[in-house]
DOZATI-368480 format. One record per atom (N, C-alpha, C): x, y, z. Coordinates in pm, whole numbers, padded with zeros to 5 digits, always signed. Layout:
<pts>
XYZ;...
</pts>
This chain:
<pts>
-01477-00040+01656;-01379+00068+01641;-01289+00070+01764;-01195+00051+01755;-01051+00056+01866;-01062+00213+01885;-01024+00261+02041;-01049+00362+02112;-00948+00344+02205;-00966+00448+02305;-00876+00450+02457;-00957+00374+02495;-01138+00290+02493;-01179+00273+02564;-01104+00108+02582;-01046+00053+02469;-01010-00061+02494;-00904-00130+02561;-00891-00245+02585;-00758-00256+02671;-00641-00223+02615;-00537-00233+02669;-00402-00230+02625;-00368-00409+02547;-00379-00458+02588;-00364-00579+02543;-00498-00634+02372;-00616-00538+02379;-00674-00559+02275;-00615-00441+02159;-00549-00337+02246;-00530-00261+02119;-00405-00290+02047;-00294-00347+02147;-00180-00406+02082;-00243-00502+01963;-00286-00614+02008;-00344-00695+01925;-00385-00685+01817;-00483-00550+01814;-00545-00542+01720;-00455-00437+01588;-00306-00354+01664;-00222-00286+01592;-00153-00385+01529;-00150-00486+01625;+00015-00596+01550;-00084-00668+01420;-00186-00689+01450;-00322-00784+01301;-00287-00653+01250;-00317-00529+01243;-00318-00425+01113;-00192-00450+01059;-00100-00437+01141;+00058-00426+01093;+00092-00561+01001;+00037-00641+01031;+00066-00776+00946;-00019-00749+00827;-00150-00743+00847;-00199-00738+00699;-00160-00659+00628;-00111-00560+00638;-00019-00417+00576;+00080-00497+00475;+00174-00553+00553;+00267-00617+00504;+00242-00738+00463;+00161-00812+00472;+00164-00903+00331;+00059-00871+00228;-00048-00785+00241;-00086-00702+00105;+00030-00660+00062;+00140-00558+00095;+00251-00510+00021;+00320-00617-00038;+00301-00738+00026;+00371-00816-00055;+00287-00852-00187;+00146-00898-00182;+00152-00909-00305;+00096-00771-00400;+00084-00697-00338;+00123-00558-00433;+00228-00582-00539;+00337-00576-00432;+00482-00573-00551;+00452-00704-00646;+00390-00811-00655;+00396-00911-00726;+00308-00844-00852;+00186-00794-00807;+00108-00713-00911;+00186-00618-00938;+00264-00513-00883;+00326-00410-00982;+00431-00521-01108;+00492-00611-01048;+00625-00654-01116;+00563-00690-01294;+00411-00760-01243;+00324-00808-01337;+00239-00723-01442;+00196-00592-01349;+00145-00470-01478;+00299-00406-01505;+00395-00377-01473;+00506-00377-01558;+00548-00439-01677;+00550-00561-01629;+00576-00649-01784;+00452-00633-01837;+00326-00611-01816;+00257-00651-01938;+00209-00462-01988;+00279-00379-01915;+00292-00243-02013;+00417-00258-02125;+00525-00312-02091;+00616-00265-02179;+00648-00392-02243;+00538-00524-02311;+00490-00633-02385;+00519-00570-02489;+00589-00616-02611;+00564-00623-02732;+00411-00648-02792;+00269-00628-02739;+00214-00700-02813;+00074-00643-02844;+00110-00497-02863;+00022-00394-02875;+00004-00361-03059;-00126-00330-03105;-00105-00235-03243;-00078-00155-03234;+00024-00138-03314;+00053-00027-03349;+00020+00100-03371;-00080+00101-03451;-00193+00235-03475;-00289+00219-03392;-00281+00188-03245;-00381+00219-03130;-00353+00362-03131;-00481+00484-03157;-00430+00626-03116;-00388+00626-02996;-00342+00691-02951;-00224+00812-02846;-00156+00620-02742;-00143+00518-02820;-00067+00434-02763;-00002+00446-02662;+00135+00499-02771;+00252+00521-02648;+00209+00629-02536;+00171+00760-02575;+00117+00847-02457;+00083+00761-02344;-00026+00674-02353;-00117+00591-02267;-00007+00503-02152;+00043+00433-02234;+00158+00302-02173;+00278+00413-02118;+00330+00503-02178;+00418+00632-02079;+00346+00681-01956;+00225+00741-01997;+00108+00762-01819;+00193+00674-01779;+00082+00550-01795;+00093+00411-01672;+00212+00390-01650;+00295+00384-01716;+00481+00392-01664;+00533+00446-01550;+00443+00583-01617;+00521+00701-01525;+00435+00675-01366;+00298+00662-01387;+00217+00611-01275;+00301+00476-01203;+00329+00403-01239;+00372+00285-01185;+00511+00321-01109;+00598+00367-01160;+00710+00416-01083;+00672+00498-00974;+00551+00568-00948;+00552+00637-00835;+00471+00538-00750;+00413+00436-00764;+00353+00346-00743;+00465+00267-00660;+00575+00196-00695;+00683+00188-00660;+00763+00246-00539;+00794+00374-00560;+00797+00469-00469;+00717+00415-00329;+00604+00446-00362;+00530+00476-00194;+00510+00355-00184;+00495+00231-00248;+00497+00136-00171;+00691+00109-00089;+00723+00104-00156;+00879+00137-00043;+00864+00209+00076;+00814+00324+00033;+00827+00424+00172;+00718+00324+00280;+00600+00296+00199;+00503+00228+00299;+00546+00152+00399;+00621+00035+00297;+00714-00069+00409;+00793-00006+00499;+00856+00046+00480;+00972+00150+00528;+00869+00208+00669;+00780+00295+00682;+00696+00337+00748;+00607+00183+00840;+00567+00111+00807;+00524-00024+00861;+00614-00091+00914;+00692-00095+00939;+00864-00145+00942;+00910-00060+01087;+00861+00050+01093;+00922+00129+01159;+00831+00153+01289;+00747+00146+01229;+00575+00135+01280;+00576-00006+01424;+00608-00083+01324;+00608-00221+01409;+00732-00278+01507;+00864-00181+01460;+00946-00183+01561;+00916-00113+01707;+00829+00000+01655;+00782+00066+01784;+00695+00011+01895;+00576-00094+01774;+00507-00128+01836;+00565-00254+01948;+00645-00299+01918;+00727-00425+01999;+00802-00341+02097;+00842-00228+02086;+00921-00169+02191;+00842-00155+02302;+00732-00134+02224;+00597-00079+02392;+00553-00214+02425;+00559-00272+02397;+00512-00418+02401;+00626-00458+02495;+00728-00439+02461;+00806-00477+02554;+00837-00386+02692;+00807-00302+02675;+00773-00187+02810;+00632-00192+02862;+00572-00235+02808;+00442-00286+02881;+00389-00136+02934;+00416-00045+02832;+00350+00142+02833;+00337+00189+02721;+00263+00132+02630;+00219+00199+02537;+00115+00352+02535;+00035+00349+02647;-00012+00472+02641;+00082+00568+02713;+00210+00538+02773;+00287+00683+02819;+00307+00766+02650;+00304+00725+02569;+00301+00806+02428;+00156+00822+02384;+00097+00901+02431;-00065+00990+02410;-00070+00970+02276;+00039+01000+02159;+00035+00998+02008;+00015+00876+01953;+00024+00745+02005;+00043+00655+01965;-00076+00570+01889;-00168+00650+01964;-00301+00593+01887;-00363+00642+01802;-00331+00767+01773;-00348+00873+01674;-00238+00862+01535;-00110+00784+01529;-00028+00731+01436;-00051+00656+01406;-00123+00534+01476;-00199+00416+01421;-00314+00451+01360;-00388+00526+01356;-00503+00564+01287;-00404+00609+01155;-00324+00724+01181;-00307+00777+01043;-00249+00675+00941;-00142+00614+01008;-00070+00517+00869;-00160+00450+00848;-00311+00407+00908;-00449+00324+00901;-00477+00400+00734;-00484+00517+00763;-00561+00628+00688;-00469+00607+00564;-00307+00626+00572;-00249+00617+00487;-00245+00524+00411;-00277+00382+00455;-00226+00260+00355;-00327+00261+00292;-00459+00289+00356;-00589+00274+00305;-00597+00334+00141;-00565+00520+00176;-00581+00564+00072;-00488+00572-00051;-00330+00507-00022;-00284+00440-00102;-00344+00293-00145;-00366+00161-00106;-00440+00063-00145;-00570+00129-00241;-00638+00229-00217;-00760+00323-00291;-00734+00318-00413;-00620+00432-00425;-00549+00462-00523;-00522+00337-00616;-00434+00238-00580;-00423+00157-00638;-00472+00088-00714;-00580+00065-00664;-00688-00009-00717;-00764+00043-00812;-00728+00202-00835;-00840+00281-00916;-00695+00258-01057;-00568+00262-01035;-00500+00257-01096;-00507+00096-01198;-00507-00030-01132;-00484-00123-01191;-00628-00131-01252;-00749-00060-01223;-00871-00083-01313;-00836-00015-01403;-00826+00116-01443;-00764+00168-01519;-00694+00131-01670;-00583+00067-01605;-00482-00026-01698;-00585-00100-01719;-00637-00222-01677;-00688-00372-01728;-00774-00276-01832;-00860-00208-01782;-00981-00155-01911;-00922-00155-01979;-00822-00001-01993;-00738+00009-02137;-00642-00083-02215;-00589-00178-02152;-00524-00271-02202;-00594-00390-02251;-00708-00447-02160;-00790-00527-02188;-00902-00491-02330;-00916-00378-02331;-00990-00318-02475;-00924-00331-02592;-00773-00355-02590;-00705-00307-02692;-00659-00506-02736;-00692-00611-02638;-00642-00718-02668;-00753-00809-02708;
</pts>
């Protein structure tokens, strides 16, 4: 567990590895959203599946907000990691006391978005996978 107790040079390290894996999970996130997109709005459902469309509208409507926060995520990681190079380049990352406490949270944040996610695309596969 990363602390004050560690160096400055292990905790950079170990922010700039979070910050990368952040961002290329987001990358293939968006490849999986682009992919349960097309295969919600597939022609290749029965018809008389009860509450069908209801179901594939949810996950629609779920997926667009899905969308959403992964943008903001990047957007936030992005912003995240410009900072982190700024202190990096000032060689004072702890003159900002907050700094290790923002790395925990967007920690906290991607986490429990990635959570989410995942409870989401099981979700879909069951119901879609039942119906094919």
């Amino acid at each position: 567990m990363l602390g004050e107790q560690n160096t400055q040079e292990e905790l950079l390290t170990a922010f700039h590895h979070d910050a990368q894996w952040w961002k290329l999970t987001l990358g293939y996130i968006e490849t999986e959203i682009r992919f349960i997109d097309q295969l919600l709005n597939a022609q290749i459902y029965k018809e008389n599946t009860p509450n069908l469309f209801e179901r594939l509208h949810k996950f629609n409507h779920e997926i667009d907000t899905i969308v959403r926060e992964t943008k903001n995520l990047k957007k936030e990681i992005a912003d995240y990691e410009d900072k982190l190079h700024r202190f990096l380049e000032r060689q004072d990352i702890f003159s900002d006391t907050n700094f290790l406490q923002n790395h925990r949270e967007l920690k906290d944040r991607y986490e429990e978005f990635y959570s989410g996610l995942n409870d989401y695309k099981t979700r879909v596969f069951n119901y879609i996978g039942g119906m094919l």
